[in-house]
SEBA-913396 format. One line per field, with one value per residue: x, y, z of N, C-alpha, C, O in turn; residue number from 1; residue in one letter. Coordinates in Angstrom, 3 decimals. Example, Ala and Ser with C-alpha at 12.3 -4.5 7.8 and 13.67 -1.06 7.14 Angstrom:
BEGIN
nX	[13.190,12.850]
nY	[-5.690,-2.250]
nZ	[7.800,7.080]
caX	[12.300,13.670]
caY	[-4.500,-1.060]
caZ	[7.800,7.140]
cX	[13.200,12.900]
cY	[-3.300,0.030]
cZ	[7.800,7.870]
oX	[14.236,13.409]
oY	[-3.319,1.138]
oZ	[8.465,8.039]
num	[1,2]
residuo	[A,S]
***
This chain:
BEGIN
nX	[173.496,175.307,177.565,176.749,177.864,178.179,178.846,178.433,176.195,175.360,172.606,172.423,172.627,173.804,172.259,169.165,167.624,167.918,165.586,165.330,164.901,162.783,163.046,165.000,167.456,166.290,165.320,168.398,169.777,167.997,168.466,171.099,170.818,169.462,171.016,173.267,172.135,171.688,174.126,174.883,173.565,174.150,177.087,176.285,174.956,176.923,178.845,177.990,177.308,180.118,181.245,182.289,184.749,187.726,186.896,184.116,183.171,184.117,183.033,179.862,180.475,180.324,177.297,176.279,177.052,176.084,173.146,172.859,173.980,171.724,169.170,169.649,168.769,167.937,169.084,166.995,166.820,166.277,165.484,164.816,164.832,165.914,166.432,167.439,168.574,170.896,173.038,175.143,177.284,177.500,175.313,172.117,170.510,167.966,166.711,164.230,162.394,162.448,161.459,161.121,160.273,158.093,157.664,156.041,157.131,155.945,156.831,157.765,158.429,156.968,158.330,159.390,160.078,162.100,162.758,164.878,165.560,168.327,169.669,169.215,168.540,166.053,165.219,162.903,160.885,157.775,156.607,158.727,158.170,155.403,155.786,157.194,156.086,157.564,159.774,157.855,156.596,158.694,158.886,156.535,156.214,158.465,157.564,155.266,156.062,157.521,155.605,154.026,155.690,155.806,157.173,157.036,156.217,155.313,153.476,151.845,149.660,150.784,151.978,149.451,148.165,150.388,149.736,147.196,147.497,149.533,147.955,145.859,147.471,148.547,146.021,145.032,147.216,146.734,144.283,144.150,146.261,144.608,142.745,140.701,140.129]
nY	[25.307,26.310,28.247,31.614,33.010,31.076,29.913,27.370,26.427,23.735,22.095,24.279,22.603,20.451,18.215,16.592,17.493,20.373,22.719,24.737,27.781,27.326,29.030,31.039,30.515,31.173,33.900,34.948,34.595,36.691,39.052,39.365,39.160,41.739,43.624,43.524,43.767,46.800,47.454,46.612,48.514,51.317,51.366,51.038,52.858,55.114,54.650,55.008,57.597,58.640,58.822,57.378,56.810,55.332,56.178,56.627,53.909,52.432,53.942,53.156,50.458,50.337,51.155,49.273,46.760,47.696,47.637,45.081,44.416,45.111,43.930,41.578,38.297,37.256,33.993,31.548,29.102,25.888,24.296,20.868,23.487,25.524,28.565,30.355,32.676,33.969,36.521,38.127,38.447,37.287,35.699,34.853,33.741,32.383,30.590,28.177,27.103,28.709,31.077,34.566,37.045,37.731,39.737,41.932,44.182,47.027,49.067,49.592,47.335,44.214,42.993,40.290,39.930,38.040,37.073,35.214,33.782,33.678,35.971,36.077,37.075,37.556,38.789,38.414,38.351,37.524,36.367,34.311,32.301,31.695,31.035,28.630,26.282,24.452,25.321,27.094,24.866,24.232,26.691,27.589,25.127,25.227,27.593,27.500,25.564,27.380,29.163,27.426,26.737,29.609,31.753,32.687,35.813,37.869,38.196,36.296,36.729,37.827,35.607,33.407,35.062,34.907,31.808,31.588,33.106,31.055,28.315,29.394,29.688,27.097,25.703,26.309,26.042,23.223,23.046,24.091,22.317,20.195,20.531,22.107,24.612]
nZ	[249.530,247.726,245.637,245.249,243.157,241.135,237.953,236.783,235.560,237.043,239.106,242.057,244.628,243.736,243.152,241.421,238.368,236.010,235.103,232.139,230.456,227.437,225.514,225.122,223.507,221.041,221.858,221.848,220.317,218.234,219.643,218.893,215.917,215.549,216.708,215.054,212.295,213.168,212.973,210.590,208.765,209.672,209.218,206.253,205.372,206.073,204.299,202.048,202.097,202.021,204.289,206.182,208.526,210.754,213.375,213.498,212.444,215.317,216.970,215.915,215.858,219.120,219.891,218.189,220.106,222.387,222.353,221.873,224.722,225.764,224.647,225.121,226.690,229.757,231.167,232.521,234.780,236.613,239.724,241.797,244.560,243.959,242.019,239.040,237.573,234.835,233.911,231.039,232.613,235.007,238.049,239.475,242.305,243.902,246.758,246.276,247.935,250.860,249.717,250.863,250.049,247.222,244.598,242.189,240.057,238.077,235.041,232.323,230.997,232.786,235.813,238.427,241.415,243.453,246.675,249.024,252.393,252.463,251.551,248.705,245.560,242.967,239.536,237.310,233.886,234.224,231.983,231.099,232.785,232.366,229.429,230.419,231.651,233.246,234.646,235.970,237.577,239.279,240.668,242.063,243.408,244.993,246.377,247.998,250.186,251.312,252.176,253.137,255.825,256.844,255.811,253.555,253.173,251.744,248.475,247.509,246.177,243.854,242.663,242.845,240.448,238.591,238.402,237.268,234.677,233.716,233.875,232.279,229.542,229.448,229.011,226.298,224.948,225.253,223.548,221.457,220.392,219.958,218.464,219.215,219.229]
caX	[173.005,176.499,178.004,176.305,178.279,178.978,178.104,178.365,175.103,174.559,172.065,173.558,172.814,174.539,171.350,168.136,167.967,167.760,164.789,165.918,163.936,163.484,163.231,166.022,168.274,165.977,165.893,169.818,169.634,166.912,169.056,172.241,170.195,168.809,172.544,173.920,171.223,171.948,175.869,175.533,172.700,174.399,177.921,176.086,174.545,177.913,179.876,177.296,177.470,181.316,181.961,182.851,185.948,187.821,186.571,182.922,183.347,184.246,181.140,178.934,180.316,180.259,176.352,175.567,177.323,175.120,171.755,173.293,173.512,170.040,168.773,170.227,167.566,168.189,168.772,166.246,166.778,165.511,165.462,164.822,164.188,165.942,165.844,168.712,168.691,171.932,173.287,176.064,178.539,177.057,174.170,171.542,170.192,167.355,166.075,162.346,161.338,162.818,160.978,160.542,159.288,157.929,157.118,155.859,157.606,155.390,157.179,158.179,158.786,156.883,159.195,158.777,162.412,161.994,163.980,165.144,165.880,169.404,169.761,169.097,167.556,166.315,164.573,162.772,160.328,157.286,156.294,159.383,157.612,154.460,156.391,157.713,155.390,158.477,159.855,157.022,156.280,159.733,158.836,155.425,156.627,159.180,157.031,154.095,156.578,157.971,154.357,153.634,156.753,155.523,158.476,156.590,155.009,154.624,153.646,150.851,148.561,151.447,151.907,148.212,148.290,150.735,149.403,146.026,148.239,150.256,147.016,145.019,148.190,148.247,144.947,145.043,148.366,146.253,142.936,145.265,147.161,143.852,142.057,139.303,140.292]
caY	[25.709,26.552,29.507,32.569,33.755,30.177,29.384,26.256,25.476,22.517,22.616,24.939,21.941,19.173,16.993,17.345,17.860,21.480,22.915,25.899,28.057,27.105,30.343,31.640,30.075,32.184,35.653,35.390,35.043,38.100,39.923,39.451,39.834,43.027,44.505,43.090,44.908,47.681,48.018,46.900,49.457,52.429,51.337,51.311,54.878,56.144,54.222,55.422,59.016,58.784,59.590,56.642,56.871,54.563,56.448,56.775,52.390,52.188,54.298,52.437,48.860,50.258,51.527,48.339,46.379,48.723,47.642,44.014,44.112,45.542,43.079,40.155,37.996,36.379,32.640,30.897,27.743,25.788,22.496,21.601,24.074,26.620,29.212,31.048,33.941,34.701,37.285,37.718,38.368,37.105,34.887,35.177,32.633,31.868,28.914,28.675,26.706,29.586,32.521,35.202,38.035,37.071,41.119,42.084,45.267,47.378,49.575,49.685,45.460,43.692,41.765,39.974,39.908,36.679,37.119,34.109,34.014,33.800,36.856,35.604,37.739,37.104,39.441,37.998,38.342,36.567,35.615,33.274,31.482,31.182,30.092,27.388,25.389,23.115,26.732,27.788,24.068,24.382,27.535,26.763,23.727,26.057,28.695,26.796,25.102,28.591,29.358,26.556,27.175,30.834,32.310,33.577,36.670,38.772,37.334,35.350,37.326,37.898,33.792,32.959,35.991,33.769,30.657,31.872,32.893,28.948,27.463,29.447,29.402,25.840,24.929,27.181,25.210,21.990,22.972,24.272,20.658,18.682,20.967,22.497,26.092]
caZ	[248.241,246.756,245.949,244.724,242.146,240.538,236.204,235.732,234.862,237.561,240.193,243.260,245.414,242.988,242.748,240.598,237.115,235.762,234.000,231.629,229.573,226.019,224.128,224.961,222.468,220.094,222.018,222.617,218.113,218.093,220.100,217.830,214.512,215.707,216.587,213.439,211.555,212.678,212.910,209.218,208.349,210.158,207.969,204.880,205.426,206.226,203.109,201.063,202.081,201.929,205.415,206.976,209.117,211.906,214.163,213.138,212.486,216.185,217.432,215.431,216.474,220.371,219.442,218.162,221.301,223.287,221.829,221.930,225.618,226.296,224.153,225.617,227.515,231.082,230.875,233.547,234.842,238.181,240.125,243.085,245.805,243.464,240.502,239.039,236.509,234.481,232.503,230.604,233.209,236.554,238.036,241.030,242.377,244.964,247.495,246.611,249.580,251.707,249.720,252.244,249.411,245.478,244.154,241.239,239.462,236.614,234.520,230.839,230.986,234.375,236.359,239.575,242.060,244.628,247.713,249.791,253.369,252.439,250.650,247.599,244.726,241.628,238.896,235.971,233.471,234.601,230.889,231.098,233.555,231.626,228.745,230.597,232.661,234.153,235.201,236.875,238.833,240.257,241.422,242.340,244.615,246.117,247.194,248.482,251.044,251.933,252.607,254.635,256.742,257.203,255.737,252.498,254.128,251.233,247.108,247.378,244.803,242.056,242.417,242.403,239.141,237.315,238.053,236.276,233.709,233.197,233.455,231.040,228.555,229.319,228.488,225.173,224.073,224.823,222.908,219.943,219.526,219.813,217.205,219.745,219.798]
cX	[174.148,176.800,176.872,176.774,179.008,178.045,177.988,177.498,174.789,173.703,173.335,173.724,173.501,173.426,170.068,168.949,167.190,166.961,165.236,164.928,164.461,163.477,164.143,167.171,167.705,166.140,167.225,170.017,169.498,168.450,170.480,172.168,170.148,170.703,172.938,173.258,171.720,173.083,175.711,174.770,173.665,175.930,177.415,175.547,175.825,179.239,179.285,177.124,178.847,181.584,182.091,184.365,186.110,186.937,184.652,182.448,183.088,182.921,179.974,179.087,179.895,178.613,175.706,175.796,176.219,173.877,171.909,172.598,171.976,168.902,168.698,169.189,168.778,168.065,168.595,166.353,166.352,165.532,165.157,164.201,165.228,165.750,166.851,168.290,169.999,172.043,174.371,177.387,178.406,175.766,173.836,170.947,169.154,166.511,164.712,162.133,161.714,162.472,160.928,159.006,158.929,156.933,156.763,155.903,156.782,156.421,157.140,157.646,157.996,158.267,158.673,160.269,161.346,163.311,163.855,165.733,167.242,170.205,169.732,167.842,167.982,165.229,164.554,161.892,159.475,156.498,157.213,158.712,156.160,154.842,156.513,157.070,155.791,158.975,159.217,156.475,157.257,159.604,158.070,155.423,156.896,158.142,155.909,154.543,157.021,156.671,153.928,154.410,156.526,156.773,157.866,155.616,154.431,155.049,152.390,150.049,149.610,151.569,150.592,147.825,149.162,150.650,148.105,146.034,148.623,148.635,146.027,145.894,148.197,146.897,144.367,146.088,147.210,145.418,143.206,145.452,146.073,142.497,140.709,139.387,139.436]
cY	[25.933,27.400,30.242,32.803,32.156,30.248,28.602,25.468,24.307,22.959,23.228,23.637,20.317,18.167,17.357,17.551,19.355,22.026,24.272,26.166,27.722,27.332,30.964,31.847,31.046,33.702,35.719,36.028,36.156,39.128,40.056,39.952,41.201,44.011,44.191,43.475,46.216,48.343,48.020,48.440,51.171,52.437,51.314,52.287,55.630,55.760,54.996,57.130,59.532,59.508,58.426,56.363,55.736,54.837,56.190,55.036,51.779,52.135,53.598,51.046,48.734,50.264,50.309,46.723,46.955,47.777,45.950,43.487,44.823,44.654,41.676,39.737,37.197,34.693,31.980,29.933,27.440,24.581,22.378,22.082,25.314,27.246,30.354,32.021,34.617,35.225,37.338,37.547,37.589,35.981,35.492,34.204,32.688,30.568,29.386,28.202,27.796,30.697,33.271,36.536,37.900,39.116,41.436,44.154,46.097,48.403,49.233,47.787,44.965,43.191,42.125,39.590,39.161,37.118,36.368,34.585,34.137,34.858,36.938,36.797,37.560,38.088,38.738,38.598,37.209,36.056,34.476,32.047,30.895,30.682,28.435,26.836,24.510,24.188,27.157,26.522,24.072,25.348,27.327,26.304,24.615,27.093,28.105,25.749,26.297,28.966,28.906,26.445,28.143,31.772,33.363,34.751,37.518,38.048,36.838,35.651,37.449,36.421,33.184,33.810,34.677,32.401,31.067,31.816,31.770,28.512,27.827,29.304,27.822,25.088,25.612,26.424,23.482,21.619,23.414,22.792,20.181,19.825,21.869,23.777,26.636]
cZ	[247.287,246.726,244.920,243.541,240.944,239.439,236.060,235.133,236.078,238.742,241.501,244.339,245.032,242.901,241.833,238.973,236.654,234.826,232.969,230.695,228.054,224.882,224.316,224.319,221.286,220.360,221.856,220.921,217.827,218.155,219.162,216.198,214.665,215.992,215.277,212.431,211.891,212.259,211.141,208.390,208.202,209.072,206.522,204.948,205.168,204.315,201.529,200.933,202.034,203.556,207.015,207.411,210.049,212.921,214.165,213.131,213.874,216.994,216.979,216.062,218.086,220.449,219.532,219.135,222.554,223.576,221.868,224.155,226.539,226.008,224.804,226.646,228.836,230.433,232.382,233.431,236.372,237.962,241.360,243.712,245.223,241.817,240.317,237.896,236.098,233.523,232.420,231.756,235.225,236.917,239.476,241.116,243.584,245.702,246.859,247.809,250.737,251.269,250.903,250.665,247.614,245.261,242.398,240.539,238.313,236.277,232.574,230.497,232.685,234.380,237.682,239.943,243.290,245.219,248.424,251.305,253.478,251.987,249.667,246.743,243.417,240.885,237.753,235.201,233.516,233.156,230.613,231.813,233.135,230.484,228.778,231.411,233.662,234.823,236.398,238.158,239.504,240.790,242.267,243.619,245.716,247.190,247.799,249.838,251.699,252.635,253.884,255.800,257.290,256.772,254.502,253.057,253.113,249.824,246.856,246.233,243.632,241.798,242.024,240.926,238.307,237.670,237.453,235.252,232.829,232.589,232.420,229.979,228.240,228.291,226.622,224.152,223.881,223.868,221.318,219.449,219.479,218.827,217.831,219.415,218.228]
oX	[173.954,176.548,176.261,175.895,179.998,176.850,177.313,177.622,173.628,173.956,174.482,174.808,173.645,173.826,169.993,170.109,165.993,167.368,165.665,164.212,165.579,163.661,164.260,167.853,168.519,166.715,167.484,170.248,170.377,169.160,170.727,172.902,170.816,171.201,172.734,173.952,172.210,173.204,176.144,175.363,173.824,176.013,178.217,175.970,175.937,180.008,179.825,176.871,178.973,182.080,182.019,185.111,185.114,186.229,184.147,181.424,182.237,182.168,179.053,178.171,179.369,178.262,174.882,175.038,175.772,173.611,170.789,171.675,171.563,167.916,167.736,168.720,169.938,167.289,169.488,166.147,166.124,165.570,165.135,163.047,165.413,165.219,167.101,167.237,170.369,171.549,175.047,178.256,179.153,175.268,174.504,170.714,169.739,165.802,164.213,161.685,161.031,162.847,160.702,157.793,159.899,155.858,157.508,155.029,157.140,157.050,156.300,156.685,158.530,159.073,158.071,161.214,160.293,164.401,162.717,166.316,167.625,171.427,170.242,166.745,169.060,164.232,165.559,161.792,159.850,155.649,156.728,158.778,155.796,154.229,156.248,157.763,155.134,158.567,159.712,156.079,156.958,160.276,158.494,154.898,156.282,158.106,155.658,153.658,156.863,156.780,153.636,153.845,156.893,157.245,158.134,154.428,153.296,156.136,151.919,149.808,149.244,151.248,150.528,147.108,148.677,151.559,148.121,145.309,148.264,148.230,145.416,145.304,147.942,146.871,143.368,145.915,146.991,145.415,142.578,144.972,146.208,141.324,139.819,138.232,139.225]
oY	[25.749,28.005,29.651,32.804,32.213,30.512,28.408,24.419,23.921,24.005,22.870,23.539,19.353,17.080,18.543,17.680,19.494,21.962,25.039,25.321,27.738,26.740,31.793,32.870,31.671,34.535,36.902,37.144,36.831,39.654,41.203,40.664,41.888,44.899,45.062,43.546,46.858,49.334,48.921,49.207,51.898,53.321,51.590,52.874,56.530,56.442,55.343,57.752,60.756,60.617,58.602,55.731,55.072,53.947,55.467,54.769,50.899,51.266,53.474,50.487,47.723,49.305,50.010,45.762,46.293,47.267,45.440,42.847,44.845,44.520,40.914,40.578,36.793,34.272,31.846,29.397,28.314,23.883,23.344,21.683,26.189,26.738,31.168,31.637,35.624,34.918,36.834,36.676,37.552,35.423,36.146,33.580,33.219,29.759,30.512,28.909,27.584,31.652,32.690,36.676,38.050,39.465,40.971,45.019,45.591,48.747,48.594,47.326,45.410,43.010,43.096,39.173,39.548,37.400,36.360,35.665,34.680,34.714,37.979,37.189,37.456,38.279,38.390,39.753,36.109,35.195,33.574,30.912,29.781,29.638,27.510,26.882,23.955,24.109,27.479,26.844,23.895,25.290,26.891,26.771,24.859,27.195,29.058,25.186,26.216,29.073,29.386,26.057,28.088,32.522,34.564,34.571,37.965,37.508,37.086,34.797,37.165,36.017,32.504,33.140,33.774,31.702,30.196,31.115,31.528,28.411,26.990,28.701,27.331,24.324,25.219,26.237,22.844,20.521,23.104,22.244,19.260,19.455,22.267,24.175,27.832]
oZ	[246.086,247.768,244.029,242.679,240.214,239.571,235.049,234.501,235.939,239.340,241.768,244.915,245.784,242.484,241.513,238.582,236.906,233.666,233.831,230.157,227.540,223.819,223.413,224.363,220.606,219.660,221.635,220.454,217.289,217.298,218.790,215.512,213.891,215.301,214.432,211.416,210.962,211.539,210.423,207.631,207.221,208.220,205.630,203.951,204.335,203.637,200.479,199.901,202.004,203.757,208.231,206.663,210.335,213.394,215.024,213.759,214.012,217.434,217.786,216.665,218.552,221.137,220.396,219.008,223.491,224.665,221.900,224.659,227.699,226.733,224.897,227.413,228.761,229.575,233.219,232.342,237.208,236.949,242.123,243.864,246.069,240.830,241.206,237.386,236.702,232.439,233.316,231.702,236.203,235.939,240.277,240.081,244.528,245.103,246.874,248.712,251.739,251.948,251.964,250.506,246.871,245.748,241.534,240.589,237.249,237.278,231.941,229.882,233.701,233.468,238.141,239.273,243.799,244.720,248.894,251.398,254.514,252.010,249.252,247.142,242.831,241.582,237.133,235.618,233.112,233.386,229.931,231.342,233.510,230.263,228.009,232.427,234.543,235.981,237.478,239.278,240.685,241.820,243.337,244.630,246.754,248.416,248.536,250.482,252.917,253.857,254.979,256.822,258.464,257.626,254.466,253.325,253.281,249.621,245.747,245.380,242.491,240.680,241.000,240.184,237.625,237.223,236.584,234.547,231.677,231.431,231.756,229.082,227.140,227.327,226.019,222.948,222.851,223.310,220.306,218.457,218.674,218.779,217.079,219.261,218.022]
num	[1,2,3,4,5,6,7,8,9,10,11,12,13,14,15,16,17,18,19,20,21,22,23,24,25,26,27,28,29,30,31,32,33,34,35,36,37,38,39,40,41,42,43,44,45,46,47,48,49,50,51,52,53,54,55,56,57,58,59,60,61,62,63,64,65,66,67,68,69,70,71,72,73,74,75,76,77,78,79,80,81,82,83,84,85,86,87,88,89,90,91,92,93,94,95,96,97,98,99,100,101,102,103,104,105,106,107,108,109,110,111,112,113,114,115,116,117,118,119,120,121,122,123,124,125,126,127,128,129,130,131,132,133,134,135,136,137,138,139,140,141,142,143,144,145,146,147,148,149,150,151,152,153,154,155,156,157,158,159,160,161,162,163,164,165,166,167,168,169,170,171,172,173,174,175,176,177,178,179,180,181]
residuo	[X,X,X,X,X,X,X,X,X,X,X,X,X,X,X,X,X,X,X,X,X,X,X,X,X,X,X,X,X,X,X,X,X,X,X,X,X,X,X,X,X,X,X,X,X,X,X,X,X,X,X,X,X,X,X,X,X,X,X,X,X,X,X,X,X,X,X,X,X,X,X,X,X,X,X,X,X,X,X,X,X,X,X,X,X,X,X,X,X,X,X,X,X,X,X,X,X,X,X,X,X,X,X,X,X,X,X,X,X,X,X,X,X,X,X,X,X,X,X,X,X,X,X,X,X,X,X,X,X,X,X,X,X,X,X,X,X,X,X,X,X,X,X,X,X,X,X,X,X,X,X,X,X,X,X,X,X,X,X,X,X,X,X,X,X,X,X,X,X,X,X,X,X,X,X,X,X,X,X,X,X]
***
């Protein structure tokens, strides 16, 4: 599969062509607008109240670095018999056809963390995956061979959940373009 901790963008196994999500070019934007709003906001409060200092400049740019990387979306991609998730400083990566566990997280944001027999873990946001329909058949594939192997022991209902999901988004994008909806 390759190494774990490699960026370069190509499949881990060097063959296949790589599906990547393709809103992310816009969240990564969002996420930069939205800091850059406020660093400038928070400097024009302080210029305007006369009490903008170096120091006070600094805090504000670290502030709006902060809110930068919180912001910042995962960039999903997949091929293959895998599915990678990186952020700014690192990547994870897992086999699908070797799922062992596909979980689904609630809190604040869902996410669902796939673990591979290899140790492989990956945490996403499973709206990426409904987004992307090429996303979610590379997953899809993967896990439905893990299955049939017996390796996928625990998932089955958050997978059959977002395939309900794809396919009703699906058929909502289709009935949109052809004027039915």
């Amino acid at each position: 599969m390759g190494r774990r901790d490699d960026v370069s963008g190509e499949p881990p196994d060097g063959s296949g062509e790589a599906t990547n999500d393709r809103e992310w070019a816009q969240e990564l934007w969002s996420a930069v607008r939205c800091a850059g709003v406020l660093l400038a906001l928070l400097l024009l409060i302080d210029w305007g109240s006369g009490r903008l200092t170096p120091w006070r400049t600094v805090l504000w740019c670290a502030l709006s670095g902060l809110l930068f990387l919180v912001l910042c979306p995962d960039r999903v991609s997949a091929g293959g018999n895998w599915l990678a998730s990186r952020r700014l400083l690192r990547e994870r990566q897992v086999r699908t056809d070797l799922l062992v566990s596909v979980r689904c997280l609630d809190g604040i944001s869902q996410r669902i963390v796939l673990r591979d027999a290899l140790g492989g873990r990956v945490e996403l946001d499973p709206e990426v995956l409904v987004r992307n329909p090429r996303l979610w058949s590379s997953l899809d594939g993967g896990a439905r061979k893990a299955a049939e192997d017996g390796l996928l022991l625990c998932g089955a209902t958050v997978l059959r959940r977002i395939s309900r999901r794809v396919d009703r988004e699906t058929a909502r994008a289709v009935f949109k373009a052809s004027g039915l909806e």
